[in-house]
ZAPA-436558 format. One line per 3 residues: number of its first residue (from 1); for each residue x, y, z of N, C-alpha, C, O. Coordinates in nm, 2 decimals. Layout:
% residues N
NUM) X Y Z X Y Z X Y Z X Y Z | ...
***
This chain:
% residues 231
1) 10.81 8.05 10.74 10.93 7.98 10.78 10.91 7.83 10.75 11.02 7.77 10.72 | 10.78 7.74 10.77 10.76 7.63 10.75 10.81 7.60 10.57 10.88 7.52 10.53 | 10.76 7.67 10.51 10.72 7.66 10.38 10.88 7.65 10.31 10.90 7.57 10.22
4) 10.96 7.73 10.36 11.11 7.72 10.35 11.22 7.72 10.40 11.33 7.75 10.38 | 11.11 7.65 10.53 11.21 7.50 10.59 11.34 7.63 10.62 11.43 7.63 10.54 | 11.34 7.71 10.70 11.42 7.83 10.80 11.40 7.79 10.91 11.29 7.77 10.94
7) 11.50 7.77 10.98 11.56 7.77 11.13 11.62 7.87 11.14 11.66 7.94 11.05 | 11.64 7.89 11.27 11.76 7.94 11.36 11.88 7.82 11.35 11.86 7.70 11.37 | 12.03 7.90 11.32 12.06 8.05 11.25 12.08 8.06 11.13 12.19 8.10 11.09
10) 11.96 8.03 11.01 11.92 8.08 10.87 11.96 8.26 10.90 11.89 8.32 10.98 | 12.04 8.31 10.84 12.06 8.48 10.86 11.96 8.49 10.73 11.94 8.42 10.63 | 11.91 8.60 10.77 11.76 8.68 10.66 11.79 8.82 10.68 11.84 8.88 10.77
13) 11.74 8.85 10.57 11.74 8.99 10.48 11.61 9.04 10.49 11.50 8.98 10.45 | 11.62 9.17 10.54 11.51 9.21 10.54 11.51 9.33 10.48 11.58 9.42 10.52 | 11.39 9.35 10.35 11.38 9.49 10.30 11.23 9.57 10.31 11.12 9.53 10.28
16) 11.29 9.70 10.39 11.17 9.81 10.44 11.15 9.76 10.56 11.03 9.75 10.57 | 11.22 9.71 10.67 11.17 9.66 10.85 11.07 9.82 10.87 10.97 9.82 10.94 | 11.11 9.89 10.83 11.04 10.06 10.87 11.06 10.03 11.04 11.16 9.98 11.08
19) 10.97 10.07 11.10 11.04 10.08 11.29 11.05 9.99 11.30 11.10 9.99 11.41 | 11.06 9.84 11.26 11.10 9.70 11.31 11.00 9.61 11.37 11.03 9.50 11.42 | 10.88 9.66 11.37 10.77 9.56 11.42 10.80 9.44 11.39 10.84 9.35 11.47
22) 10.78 9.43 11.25 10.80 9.23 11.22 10.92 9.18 11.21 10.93 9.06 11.18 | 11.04 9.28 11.22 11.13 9.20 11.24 11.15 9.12 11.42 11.18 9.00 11.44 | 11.10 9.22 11.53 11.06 9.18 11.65 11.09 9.01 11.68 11.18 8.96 11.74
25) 10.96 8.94 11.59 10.94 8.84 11.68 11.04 8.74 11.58 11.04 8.62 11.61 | 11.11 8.77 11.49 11.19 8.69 11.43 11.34 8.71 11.51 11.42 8.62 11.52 | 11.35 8.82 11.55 11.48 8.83 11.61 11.46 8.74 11.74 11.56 8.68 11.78
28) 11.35 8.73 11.82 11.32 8.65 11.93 11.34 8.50 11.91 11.39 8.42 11.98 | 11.31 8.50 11.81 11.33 8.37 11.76 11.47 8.30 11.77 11.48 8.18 11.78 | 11.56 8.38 11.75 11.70 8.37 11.70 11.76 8.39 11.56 11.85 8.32 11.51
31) 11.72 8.45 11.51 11.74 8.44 11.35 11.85 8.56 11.35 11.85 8.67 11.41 | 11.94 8.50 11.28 12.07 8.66 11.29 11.97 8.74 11.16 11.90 8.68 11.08 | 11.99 8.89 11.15 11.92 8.97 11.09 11.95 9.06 11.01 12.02 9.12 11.08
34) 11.95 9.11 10.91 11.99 9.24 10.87 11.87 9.29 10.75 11.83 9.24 10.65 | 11.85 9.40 10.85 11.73 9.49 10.79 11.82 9.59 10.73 11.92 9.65 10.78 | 11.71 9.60 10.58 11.75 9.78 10.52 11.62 9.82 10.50 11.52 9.78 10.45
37) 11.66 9.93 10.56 11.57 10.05 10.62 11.60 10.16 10.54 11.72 10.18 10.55 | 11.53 10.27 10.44 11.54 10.41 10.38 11.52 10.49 10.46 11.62 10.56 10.50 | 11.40 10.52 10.52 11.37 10.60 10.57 11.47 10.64 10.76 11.46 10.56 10.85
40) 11.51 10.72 10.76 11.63 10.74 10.86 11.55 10.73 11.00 11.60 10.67 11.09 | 11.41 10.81 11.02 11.33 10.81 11.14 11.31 10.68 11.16 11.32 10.65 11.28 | 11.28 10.59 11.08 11.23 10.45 11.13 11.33 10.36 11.12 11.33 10.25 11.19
43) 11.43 10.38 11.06 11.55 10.29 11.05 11.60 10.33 11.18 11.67 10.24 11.21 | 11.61 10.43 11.28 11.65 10.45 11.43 11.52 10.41 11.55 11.53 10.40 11.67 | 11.43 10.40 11.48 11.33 10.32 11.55 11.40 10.19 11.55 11.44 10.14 11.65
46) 11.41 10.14 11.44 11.37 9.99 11.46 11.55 9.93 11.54 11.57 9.82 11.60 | 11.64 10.03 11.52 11.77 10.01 11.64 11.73 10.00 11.74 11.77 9.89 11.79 | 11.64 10.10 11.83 11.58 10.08 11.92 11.57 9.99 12.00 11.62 9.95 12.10
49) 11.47 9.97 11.94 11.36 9.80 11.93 11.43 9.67 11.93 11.38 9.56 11.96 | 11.57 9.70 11.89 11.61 9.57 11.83 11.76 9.54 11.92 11.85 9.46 11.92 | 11.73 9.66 12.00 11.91 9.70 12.03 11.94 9.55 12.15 12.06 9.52 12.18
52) 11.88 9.51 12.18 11.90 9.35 12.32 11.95 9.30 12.19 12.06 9.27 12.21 | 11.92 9.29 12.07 11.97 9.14 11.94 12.07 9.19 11.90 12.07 9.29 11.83 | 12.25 9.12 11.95 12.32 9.09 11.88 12.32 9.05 11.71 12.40 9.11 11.63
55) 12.26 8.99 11.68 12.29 8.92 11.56 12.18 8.98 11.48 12.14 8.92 11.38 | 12.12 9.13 11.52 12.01 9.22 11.47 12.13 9.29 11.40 12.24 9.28 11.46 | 12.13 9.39 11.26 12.19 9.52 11.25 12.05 9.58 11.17 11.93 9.56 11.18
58) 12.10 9.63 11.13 11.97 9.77 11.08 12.06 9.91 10.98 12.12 10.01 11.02 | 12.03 9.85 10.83 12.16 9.98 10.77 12.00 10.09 10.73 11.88 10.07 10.75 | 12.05 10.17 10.67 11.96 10.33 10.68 12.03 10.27 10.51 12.15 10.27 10.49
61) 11.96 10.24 10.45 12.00 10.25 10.30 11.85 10.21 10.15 11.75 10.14 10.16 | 11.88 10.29 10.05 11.76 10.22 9.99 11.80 10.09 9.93 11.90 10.11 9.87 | 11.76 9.96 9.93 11.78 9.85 9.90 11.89 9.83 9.72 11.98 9.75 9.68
64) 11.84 9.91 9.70 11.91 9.90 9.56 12.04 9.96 9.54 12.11 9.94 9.44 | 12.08 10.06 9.64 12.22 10.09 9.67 12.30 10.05 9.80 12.40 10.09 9.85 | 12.19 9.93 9.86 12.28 9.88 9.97 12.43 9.78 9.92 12.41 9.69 9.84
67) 12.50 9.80 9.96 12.64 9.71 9.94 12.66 9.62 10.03 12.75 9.64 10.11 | 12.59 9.48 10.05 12.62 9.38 10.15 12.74 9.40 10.16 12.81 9.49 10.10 | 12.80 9.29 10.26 12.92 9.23 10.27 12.97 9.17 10.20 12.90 9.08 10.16
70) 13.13 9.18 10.16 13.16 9.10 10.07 13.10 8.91 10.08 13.07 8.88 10.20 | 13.10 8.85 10.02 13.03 8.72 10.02 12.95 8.67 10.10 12.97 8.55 10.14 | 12.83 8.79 10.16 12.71 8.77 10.21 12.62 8.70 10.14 12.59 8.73 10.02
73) 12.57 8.60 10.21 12.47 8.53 10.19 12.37 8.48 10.23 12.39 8.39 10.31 | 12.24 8.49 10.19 12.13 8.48 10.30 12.01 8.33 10.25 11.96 8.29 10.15 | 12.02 8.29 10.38 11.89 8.17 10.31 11.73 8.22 10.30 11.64 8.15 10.24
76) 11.71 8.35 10.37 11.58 8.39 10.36 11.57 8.54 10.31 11.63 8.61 10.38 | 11.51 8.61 10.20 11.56 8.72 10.17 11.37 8.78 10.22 11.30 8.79 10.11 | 11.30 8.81 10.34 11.20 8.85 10.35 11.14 9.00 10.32 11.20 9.09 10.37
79) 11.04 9.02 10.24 11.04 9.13 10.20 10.90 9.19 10.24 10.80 9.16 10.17 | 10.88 9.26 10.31 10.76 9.36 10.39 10.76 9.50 10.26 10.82 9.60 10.25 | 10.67 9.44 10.18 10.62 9.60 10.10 10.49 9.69 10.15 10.48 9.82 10.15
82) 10.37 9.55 10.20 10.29 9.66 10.21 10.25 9.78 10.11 10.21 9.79 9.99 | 10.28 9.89 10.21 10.21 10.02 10.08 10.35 10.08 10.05 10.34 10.18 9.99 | 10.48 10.05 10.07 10.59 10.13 10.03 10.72 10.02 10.00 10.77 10.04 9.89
85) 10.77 9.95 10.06 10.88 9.88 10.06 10.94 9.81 9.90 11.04 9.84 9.83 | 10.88 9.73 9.88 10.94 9.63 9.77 10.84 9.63 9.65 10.86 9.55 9.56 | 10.70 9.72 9.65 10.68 9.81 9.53 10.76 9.94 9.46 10.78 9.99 9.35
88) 10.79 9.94 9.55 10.88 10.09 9.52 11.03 10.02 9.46 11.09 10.06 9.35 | 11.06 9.96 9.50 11.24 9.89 9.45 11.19 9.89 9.33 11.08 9.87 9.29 | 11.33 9.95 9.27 11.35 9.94 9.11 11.34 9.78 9.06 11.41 9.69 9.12
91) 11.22 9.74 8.94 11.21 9.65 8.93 11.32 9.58 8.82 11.31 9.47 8.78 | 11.43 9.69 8.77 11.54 9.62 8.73 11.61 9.59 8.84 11.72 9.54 8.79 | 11.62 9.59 8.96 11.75 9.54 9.05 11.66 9.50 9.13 11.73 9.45 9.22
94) 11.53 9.48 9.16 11.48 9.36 9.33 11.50 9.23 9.28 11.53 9.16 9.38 | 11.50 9.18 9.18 11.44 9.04 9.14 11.60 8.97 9.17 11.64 8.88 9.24 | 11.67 9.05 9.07 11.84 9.04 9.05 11.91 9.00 9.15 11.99 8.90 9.17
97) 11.86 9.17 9.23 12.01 9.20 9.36 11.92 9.06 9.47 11.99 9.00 9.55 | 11.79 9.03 9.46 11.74 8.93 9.59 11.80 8.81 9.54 11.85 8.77 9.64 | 11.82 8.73 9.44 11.90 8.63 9.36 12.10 8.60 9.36 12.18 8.51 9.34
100) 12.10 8.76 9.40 12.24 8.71 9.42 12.26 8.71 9.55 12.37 8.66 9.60 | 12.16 8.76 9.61 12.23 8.76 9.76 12.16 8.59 9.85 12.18 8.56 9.97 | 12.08 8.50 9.75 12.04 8.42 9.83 12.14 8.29 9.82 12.20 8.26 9.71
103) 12.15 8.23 9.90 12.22 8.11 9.91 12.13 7.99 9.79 12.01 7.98 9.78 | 12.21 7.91 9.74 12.11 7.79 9.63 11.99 7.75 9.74 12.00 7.72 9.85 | 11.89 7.76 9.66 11.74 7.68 9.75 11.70 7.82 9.81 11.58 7.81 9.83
106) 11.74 7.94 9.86 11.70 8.05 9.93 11.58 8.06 9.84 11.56 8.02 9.73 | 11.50 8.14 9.95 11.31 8.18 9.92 11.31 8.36 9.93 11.38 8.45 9.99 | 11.24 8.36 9.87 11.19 8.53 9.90 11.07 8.55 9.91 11.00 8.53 9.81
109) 11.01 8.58 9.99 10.89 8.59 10.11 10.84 8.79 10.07 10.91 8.89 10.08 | 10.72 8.76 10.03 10.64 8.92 10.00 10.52 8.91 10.02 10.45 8.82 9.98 | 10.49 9.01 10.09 10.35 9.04 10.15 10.33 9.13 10.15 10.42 9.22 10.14
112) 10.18 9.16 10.16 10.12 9.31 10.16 9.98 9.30 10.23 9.93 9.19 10.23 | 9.91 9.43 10.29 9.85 9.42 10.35 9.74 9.52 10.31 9.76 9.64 10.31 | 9.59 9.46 10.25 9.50 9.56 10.18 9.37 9.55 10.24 9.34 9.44 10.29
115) 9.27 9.68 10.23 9.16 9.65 10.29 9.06 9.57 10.19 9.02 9.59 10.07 | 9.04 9.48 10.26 8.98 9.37 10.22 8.81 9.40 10.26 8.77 9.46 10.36 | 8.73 9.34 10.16 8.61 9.35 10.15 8.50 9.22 10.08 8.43 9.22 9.98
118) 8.52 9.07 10.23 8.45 9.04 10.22 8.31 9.01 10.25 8.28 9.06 10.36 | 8.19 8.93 10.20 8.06 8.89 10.20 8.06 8.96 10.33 8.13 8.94 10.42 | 7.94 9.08 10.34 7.89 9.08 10.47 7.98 9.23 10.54 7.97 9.25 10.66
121) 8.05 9.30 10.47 8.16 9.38 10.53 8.07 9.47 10.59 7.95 9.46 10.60 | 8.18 9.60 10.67 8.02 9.72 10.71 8.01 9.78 10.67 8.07 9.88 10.63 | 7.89 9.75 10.69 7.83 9.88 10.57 7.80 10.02 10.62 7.70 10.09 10.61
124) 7.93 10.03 10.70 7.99 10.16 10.70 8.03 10.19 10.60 8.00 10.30 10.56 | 8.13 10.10 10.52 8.19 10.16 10.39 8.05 10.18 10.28 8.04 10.28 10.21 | 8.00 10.12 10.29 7.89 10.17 10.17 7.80 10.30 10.23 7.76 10.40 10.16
127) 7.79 10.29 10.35 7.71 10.43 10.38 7.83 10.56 10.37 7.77 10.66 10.36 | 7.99 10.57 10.36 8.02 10.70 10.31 8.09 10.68 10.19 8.18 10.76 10.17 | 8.07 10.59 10.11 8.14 10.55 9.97 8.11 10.72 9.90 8.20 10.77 9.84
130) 8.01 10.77 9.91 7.99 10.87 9.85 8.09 10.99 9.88 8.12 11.08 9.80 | 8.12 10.96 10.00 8.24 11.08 10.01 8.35 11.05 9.94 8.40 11.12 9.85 | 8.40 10.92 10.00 8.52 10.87 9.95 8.53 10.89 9.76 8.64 10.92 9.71
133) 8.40 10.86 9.68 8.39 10.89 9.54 8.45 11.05 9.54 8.53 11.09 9.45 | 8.40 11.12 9.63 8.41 11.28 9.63 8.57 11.30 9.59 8.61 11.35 9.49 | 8.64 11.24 9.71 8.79 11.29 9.75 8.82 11.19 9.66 8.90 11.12 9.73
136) 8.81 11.13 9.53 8.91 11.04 9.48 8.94 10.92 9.53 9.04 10.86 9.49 | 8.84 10.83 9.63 8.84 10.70 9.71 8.75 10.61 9.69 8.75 10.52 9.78 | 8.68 10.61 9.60 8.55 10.51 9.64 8.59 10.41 9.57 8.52 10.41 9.46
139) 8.68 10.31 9.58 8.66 10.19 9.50 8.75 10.18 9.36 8.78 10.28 9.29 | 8.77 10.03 9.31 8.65 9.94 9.33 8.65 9.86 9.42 8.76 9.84 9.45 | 8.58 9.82 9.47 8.56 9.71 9.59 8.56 9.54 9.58 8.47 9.48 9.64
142) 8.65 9.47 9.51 8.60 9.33 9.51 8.60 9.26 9.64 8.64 9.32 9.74 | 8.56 9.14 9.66 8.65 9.07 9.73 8.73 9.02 9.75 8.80 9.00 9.65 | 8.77 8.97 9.86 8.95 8.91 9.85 8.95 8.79 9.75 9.06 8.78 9.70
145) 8.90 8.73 9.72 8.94 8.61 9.61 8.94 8.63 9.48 8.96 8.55 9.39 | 8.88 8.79 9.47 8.90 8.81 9.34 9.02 8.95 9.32 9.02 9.02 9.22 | 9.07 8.96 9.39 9.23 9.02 9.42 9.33 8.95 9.36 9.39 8.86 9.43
148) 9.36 8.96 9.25 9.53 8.82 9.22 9.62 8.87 9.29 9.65 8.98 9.34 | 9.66 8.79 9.27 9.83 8.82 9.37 9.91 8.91 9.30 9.95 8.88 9.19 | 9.93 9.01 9.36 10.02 9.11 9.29 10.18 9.10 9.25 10.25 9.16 9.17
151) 10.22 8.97 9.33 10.36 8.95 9.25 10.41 8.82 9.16 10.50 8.81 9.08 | 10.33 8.74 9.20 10.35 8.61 9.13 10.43 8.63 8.98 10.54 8.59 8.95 | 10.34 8.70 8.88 10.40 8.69 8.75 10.44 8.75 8.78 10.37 8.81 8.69
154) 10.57 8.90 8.85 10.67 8.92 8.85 10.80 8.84 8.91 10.92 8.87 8.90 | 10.72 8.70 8.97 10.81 8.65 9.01 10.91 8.53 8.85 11.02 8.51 8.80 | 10.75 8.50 8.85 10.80 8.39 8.72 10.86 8.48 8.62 10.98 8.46 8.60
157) 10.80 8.59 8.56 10.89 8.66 8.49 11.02 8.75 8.49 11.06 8.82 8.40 | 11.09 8.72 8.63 11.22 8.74 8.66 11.33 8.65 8.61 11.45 8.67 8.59 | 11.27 8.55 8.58 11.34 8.40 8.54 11.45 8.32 8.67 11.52 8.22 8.67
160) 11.43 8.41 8.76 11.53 8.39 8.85 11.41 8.32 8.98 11.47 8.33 9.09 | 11.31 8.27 8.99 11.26 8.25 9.12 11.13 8.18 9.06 11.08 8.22 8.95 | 11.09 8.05 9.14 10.96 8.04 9.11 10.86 8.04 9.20 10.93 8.09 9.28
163) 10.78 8.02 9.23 10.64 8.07 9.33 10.63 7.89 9.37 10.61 7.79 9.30 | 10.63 7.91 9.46 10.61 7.79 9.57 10.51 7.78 9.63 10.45 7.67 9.66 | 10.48 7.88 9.67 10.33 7.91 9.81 10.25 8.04 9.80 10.23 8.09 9.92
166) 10.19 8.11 9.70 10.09 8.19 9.73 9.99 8.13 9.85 9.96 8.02 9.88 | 9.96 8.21 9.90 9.85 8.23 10.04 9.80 8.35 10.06 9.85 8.46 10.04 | 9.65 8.31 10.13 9.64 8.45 10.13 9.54 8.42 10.25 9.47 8.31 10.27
169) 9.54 8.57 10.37 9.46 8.53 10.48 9.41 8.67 10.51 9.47 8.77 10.51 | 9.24 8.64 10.54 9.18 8.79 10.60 9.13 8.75 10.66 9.07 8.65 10.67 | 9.19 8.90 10.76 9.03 8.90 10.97 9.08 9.04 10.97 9.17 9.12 10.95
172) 8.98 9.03 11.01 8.90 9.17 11.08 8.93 9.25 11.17 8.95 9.19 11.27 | 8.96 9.41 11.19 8.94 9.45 11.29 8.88 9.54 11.32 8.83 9.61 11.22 | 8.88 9.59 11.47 8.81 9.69 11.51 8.87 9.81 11.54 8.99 9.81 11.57
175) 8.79 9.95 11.52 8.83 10.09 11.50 8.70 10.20 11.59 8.58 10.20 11.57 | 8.75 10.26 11.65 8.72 10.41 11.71 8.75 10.49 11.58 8.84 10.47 11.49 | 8.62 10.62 11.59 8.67 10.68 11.51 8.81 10.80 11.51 8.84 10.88 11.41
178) 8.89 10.78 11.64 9.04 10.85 11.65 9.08 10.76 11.61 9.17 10.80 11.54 | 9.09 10.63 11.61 9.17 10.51 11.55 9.21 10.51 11.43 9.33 10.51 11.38 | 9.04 10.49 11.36 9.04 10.50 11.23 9.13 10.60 11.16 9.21 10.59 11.06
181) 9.08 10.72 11.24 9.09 10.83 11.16 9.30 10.85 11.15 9.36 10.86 11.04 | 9.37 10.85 11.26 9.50 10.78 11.29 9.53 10.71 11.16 9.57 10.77 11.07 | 9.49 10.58 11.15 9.55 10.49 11.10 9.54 10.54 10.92 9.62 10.50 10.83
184) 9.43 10.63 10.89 9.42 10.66 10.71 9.53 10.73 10.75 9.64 10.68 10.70 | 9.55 10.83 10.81 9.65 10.93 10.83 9.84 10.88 10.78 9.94 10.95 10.74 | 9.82 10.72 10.80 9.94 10.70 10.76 9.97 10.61 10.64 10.06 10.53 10.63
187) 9.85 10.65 10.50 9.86 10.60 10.42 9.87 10.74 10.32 9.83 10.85 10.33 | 9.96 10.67 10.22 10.07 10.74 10.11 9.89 10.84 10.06 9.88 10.96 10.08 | 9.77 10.75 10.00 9.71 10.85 9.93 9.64 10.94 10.01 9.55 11.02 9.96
190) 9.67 10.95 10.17 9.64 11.05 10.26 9.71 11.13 10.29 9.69 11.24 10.36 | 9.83 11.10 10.25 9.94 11.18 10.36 9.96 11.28 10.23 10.02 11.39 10.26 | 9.93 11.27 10.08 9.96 11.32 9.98 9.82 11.39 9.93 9.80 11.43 9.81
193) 9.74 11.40 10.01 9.56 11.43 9.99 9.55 11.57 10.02 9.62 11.59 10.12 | 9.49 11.69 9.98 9.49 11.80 9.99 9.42 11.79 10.16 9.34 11.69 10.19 | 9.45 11.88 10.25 9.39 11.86 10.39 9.27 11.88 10.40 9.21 11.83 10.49
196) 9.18 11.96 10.31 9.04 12.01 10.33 8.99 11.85 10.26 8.89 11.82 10.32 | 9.02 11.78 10.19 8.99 11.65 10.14 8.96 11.56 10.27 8.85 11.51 10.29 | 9.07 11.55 10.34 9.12 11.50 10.41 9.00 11.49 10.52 8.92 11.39 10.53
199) 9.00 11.65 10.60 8.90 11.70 10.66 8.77 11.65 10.64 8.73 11.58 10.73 | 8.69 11.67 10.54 8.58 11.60 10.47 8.56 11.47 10.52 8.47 11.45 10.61 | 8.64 11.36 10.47 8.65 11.24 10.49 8.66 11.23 10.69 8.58 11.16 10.75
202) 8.73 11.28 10.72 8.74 11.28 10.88 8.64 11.25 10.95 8.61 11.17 11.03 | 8.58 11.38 10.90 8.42 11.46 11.01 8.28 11.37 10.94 8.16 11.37 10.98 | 8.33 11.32 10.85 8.20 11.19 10.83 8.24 11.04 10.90 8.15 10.96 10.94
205) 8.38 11.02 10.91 8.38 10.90 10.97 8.34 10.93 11.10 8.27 10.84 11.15 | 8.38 11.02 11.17 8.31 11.10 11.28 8.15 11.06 11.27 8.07 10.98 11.33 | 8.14 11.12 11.19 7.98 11.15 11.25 7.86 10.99 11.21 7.76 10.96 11.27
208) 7.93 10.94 11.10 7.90 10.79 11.08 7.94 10.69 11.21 7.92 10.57 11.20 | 8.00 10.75 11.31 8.08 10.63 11.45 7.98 10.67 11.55 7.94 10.58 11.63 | 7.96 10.82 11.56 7.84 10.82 11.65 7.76 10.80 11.71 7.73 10.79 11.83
211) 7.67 10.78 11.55 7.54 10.70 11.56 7.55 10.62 11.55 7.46 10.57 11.48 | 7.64 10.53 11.61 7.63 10.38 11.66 7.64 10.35 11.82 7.71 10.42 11.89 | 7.60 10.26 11.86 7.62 10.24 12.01 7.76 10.24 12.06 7.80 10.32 12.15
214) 7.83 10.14 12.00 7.96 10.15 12.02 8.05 10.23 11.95 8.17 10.21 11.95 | 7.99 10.31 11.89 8.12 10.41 11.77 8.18 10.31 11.70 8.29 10.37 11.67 | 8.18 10.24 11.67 8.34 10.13 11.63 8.27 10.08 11.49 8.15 10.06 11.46
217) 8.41 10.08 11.42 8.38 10.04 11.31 8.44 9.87 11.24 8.50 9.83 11.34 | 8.45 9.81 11.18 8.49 9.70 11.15 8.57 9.71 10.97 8.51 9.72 10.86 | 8.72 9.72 11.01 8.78 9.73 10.84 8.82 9.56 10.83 8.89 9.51 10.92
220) 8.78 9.51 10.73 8.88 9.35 10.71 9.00 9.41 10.63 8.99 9.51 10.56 | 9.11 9.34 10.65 9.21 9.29 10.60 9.26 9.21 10.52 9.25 9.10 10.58 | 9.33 9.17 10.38 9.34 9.07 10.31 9.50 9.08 10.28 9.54 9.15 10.19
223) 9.59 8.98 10.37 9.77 8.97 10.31 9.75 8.81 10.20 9.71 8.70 10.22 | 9.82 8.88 10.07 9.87 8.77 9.98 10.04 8.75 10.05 10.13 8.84 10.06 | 10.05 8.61 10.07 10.16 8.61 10.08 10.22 8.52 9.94 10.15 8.44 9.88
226) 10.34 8.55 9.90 10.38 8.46 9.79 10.51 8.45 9.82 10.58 8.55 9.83 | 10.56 8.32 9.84 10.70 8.32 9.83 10.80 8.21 9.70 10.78 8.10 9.65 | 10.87 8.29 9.68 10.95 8.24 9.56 11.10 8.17 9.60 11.18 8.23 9.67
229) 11.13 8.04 9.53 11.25 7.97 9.55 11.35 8.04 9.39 11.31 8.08 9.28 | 11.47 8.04 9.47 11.55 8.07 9.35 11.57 7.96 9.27 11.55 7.84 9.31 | 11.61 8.01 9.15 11.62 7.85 9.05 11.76 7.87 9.06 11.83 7.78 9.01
***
């Protein structure tokens, strides 16, 4: 928000809120809102969550067939891809349809969130890398500074936006092996993973948590953020 100079009531566009987590503390803020949501279970989540914010709505649509309002216009067009949202938009209409809907000087804000692996990680992952090679997972492993930013040159090569602020920030956290095991559970190349794969991978992170005092494991994190001004 610093970076493109947004206040309250800047109205923002949000594509993929999924249950509305991070729209949360922006609606607190005051920011009038409108999330498009695909998926119908989490697009009634994030109603939920959001139902005290007047100036929240929440449409159930995929981004590329949403129909704003007639001469809607937004100064922040924020975009949460992560592992599904604004990778997935057809890359003939994200760059486009986010360009027409921003007001002159509007920013488009993209982030994603990957396991990061720097100096010193645990070497937990190196002790079951061998599975993960098994099931189709082992890598490669750089570190975060040698990760490029995954949108930048789709930004410049839109002709429509230029890159103002790449950033990029990793920390760490901590995991039980039901945590851990939870949290792969809700990524696209697990949920799409044959189950005895799946299984495999499970009962080692298991049994790798064990034999430790605390069971707990340590995954880092690495979000590139990049945000782009319209020309």
């Amino acid at each position: 928000m610093a970076v493109a100079k947004v206040t309250p009531p800047a109205r923002l566009l949000e594509v993929g809120c999924g249950p509305g987590k991070a729209t949360l503390p922006l609606a607190r803020m005051g920011f009038p809102i409108t999330a498009v949501e695909l998926g119908v279970a989490p697009a009634a989540e994030a109603r939920r969550r959001l139902a005290e914010f007047s100036g929240v709505s929440v449409v159930t649509s995929a981004f590329e067939d949403w129909e704003p309002p007639a001469g809607a216009r937004f100064d922040l067009v924020y975009l949460v891809y992560a592992a599904t949202a604004w990778k997935w938009v057809d890359p003939e209409v994200k760059y486009a349809k986010a360009a027409e809907l921003l007001a002159p000087g509007g920013h488009v804000a993209v982030w994603n969130a990957e396991h990061a692996f720097p100096a010193g990680f645990d070497p937990f992952f190196g002790e079951i890398r061998e599975v993960l090679e098994e099931i189709g997972g082992g890598g490669p492993w750089p570190p975060p500074e040698d990760v490029p930013d995954p949108v930048a040159a789709e930004f410049e090569a839109s002709a429509r936006f230029t890159v103002v602020a790449p950033r990029r920030y990793v920390w760490a956290l901590r995991y039980t092996a039901d945590e851990y095991i939870a949290l792969l559970k809700t990524f696209s190349g697990h949920l799409a993973m044959e189950p005895a794969r799946n299984e495999r991978l499970f009962r080692e992170v298991r049994r790798l948590l064990a034999a430790r005092p605390d069971g707990r494991l340590t995954r880092h994190w690495s979000v590139v953020l990049t945000i782009g001004r319209r020309l």
